[in-house]
Structure formats: C-alpha cells, structure tokens
N, C-alpha and C positions, 0 to 999 in steps of 0.2 A: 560931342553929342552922343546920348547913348541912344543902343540901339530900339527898336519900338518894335518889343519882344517883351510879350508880358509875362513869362515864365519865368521862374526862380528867384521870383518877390513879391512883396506884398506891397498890393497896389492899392487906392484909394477904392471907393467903391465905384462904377461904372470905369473906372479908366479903363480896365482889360478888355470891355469889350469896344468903349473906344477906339483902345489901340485896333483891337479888329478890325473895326470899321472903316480905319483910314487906311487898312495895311489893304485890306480889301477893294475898297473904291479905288484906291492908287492904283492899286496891280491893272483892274478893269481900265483907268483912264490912257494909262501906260499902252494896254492889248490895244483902244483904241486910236490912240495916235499911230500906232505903228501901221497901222490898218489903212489909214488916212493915206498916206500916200501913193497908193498903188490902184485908191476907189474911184470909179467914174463919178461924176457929179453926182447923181440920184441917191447914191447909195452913203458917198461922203457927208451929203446931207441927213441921214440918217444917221449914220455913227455918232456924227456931232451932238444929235438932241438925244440918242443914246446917251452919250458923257457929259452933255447938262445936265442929264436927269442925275446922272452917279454922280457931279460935283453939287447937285443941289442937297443931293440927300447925304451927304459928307458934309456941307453947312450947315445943315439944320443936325447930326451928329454932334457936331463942335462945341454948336452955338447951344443948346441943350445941356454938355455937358458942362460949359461954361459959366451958364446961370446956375447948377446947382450947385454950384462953389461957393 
C-alpha cells in the first residue's frame, strides 16, 4: 500500500486535499481514542461525539470525493 503523502506526484484533482483530510481526521480520531481511556464518564461522552463529528466529516470528505469520479 502506498503511503498517503501527497507530495512528489501528481495527483488527480481534490485527492491532495483528500489525502489531507483523512491524514487529519485520523490523527484527531487516534488523539481521541487515546484520550478515552483515562476520561471520567462525562467527559468520555464528549470526546466521543467529538470523533463522531470528525468521522462524520471524513464521510461526507470521501463520499464527495467519490461521486466526483
């Protein structure tokens, strides 16, 4: 698999910031899980719909970039 580094090629048009996008939401989902286990309830409930929001708006990135194919 290669890497999902959009430097030092030429990429379709929107995939580079794609790639951003996922490289970005991941990182955030990743900061949030790690977060997760250490949270009191109140606050793990927040992270959570935190990183719904970031995998909803990494869906709708996808799904976006998808149809314009």
């Amino acid at each position: 698999m290669k890497s999902l580094s959009p430097h030092n090629q030429e990429l379709p048009p929107g995939l580079s910031r794609l790639i951003h996008n996922v490289n970005s939401k991941c990182a955030s989902l990743k900061g949030g899980a790690e977060l997760l286990a250490d949270s009191p309830p109140e606050e793990a409930r927040e992270i959570l719909e935190l990183m719904a929001q970031q995998a909803e708006t990494l869906l709708e990135a996808i799904t976006e970039y998808k149809n314009r194919q």
